[in-house]
C-alpha positions, 0 to 999 in steps of 0.5 A: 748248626752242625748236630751235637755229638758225644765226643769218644772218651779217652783211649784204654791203655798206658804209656809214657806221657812225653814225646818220643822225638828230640826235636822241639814242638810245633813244626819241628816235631814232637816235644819230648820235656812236655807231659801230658797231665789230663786230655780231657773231652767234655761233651754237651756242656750243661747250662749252670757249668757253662755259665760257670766256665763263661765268669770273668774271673775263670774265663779270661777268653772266650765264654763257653755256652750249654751246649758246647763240646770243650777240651781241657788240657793240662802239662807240665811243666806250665808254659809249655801250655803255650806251645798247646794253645799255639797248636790249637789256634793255628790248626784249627782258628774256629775253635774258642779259648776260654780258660789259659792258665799258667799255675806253680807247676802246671799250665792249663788250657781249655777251648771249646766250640758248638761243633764236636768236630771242631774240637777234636781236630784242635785236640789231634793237633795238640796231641800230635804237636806234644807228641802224646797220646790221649791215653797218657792221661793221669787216671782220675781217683777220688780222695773224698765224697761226702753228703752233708744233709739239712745244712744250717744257717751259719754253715751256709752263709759263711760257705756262700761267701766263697762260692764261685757259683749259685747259693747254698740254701739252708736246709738243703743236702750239700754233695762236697767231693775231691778228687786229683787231678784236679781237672777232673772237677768240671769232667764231674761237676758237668756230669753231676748237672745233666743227670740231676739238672735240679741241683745248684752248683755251688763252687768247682775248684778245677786247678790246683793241687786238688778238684774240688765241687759242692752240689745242692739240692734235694736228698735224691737228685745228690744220690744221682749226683754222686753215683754218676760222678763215680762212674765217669770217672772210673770210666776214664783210661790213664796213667796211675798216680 
């Protein structure tokens, strides 16, 4: 198996975040009436994530596994995602769709695969077909963090009963943030995982109007949590919003 590899982040810097070009996308060149929402690269998918990423009822391709390298793309407006996933496949046949989503205004697409490479090539042709650059991302910002500590019985059973993920276990600290766009809520709930793997992922809302990810576990594994998921995603370089 090709070594795994930390896929660089997005570039630093701003622009426009439609194609330049007046001709339609794929072949015939850049697509300016596409724009580029998020471009984001997660690297080593942590296991609880990945098994995440791989339910039915989120991956309606091909399961992700720990380990993998993924691409999450979002446009508007929402079926220019399929001119995204016709550039992927045909560039790059070896790289899996897991998750392809047509929502009210956006479309979202991720792929992943064992090889970093593999990836980043699907991602050029992505970005080249859109006429867009990885930067042109929109810059992540939090709208909301809080740590709930020794959570009760009741609060736990009725919050279990939306979860997408693991339980929450009474009397455990419960991390719950939000952030826009709402992608940016795997980018924060991967890193969360593999700098605190002790903790359960309870529930990642990752499309919407909003991201939204509650952690579990003990006092000092969610202190970990918490400062890593600021941290990358101050590191990441985009628009405003």
């Amino acid at each position: 198996m090709t070594p795994r590899s930390q896929t660089p982040a997005a570039a630093t810097g701003t622009g426009p975040a439609r194609g330049a070009s007046p001709a339609g996308g794929g072949p015939s060149g850049p697509d300016p009436q596409v724009e580029l929402r998020v471009y984001l690269s997660i690297p080593e998918l942590a296991l609880q994530f990945a098994a995440y990423l791989g339910t039915p009822t989120r991956a309606r391709g091909y399961p992700a596994r720990e380990g993998d390298t993924a691409l999450i793309v979002e446009v508007a407006p929402a079926l220019a995602i399929e001119r995204v996933i016709d550039l992927a496949l045909k560039a790059v046949p070896e790289v899996e769709p897991g998750i392809h989503y047509v929502e009210r205004q956006f479309g979202v697409l991720e792929v992943h695969a064992a090889d970093p490479a593999i990836v980043q090539r699907a991602g050029d042709a992505i970005l080249e077909g859109i006429g867009a650059q990885a930067h042109h991302t929109l810059r992540p910002r939090l709208t909301y963090m809080d740590v709930v500590r020794d959570v009760t019985d009741q609060h736990a059973v009725i919050l279990n009963r939306n979860r997408e993920a693991s339980m929450l276990l009474p009397g455990q600290s419960l991390l719950v943030v939000e952030m826009v766009p709402a992608l940016f809520a795997a980018a924060a709930a991967n890193a969360a995982e593999r700098v605190a793997p002790a903790l359960t992922l309870v529930h990642v809302s990752m499309i919407g109007a909003a991201g939204r990810l509650y952690m579990a576990g003990e006092d000092s594994d969610i202190v970990l949590a918490r400062e890593e998921i600021g941290r990358v995603l101050a590191a990441v370089a985009g628009r405003e919003h």
